[in-house]
N, C-alpha and C positions, 0 to 999 in steps of 0.2 A: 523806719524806712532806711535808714542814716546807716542802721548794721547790716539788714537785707545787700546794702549795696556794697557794703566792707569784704562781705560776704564773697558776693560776686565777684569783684576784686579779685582778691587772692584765690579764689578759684582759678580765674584765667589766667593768673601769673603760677601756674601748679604747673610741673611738666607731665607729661601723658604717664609717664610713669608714674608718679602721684595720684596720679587721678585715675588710673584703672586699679590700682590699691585699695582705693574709697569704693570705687565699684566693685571690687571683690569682695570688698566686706558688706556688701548689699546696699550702697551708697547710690543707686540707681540712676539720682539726678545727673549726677557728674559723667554719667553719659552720654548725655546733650553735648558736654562741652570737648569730648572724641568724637562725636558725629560732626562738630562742625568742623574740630581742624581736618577731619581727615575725609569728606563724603566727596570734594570737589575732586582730589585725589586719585580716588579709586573711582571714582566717576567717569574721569578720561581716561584711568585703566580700562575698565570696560570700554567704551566706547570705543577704543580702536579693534580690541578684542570681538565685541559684539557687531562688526561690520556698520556700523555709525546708529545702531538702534538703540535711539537715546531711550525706550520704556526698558527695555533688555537689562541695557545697564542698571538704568536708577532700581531696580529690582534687583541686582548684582549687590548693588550697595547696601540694600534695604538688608539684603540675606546677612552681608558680611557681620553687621550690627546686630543682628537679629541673634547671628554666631556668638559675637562677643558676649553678648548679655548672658546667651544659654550655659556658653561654657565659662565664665568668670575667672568661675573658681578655677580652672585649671591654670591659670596665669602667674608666672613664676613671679614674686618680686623679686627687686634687681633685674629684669630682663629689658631689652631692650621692646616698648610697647609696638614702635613701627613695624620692627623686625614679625612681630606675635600678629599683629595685625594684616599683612601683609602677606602671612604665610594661610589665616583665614581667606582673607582673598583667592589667594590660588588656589586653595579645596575647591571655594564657590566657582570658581571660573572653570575646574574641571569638571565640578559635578555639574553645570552648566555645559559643556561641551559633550559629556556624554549623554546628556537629556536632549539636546542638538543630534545627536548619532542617532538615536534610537526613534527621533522623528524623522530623521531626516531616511532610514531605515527602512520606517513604516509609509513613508511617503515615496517609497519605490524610484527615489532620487529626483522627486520634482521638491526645486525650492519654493516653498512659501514667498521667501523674499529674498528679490532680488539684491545682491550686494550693494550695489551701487546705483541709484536712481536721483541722485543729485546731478545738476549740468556740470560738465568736467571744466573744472579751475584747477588753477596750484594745487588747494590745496585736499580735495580731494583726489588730485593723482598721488599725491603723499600718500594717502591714506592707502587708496590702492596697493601703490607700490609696499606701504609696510603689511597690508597684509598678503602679499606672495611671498613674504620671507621668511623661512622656515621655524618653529614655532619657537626653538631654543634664544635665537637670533631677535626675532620678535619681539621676547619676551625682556630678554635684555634689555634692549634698544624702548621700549616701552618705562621702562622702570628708571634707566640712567638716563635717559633726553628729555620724556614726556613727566615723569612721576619727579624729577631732579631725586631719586636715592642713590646713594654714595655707593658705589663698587663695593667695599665692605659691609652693608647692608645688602647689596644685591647676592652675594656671597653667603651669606648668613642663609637666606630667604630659601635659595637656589641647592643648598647643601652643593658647595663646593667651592674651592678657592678664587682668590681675587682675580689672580693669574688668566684663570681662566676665564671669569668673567669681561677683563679686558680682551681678551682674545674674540670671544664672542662679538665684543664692543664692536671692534673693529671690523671684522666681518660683517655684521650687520650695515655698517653704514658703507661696505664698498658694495654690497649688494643693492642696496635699496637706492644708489646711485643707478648701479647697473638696471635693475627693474625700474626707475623712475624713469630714466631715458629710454626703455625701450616702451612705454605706454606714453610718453610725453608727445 
């Protein structure tokens, strides 16, 4: 029992990098332990993404995981795991947005669901207001406020410079000013 938990141990002290290594090399279990640093995560990436549809998301999450295990083996060592993971994410959340088009298509523009059917507080007019800001803006402002990734990781993720990413930053949060005060 005494090694089982030596074990465990130095697992949790591995960094993601490490540990998607072991998974690469068909180490499966160490899995579990990228699902848990990262599920809460991409969990309120979706959620603002998915207009607050906490099953939308947790399915979001399920898929990204689901991704990693299927494609493993494409994972460079030496890369950055968040960056790799993250860039899964955003496949799952387009290929999610176009499965969203093409119902939303066939359902001849009636929504299933309605955006917002929470009583309006703080912080739901948040939410509102980040989702009328255009999706570049958004998506930023999702990743460096809500996700805390570092401009240089957002950079990576985004293919393209930091520069720009700050740029985005900033934009985003004078808009979502402007759209928080004009629904406030």
């Amino acid at each position: 029992m005494a090694e089982l938990e030596i074990l465990l141990i130095k697992s949790l002290r591995m960094t993601d990098e490490s540990l998607m290594v072991l998974v690469k090399n068909d180490d499966l279990e160490k899995a579990s332990i990228l699902y848990q640093r990262y599920k809460k995560k991409l969990y309120h990436f979706y959620l603002f993404r998915n207009c607050n549809d906490q099953e939308a998301s947790e399915d979001c999450v399920q898929q990204v995981f689901y991704r990693m295990i299927k494609y493993r083996k494409s994972y460079i060592e030496g890369n950055n795991f968040g960056i790799w993971i993250y860039k899964i994410a955003q496949n799952v959340l387009y290929q999610d947005l176009k499965n969203q088009a093409k119902m939303n298509s066939i359902q001849n523009g009636f929504r299933i669901n309605e955006m917002y059917t929470a009583e309006p507080d703080e912080y739901s007019t948040i939410r509102q207001a980040i989702q009328l800001l255009p999706e570049p803006y958004r998506e930023v402002l999702i990743m460096s406020k809500f996700m805390e990734l570092k401009y240089e990781e957002i950079a990576q993720i985004s293919n393209c410079s930091v520069g720009v990413i700050k740029t985005r930053v900033f934009r985003a949060i004078s808009q979502l000013k402007e759209k928080y005060n004009s629904i406030a």
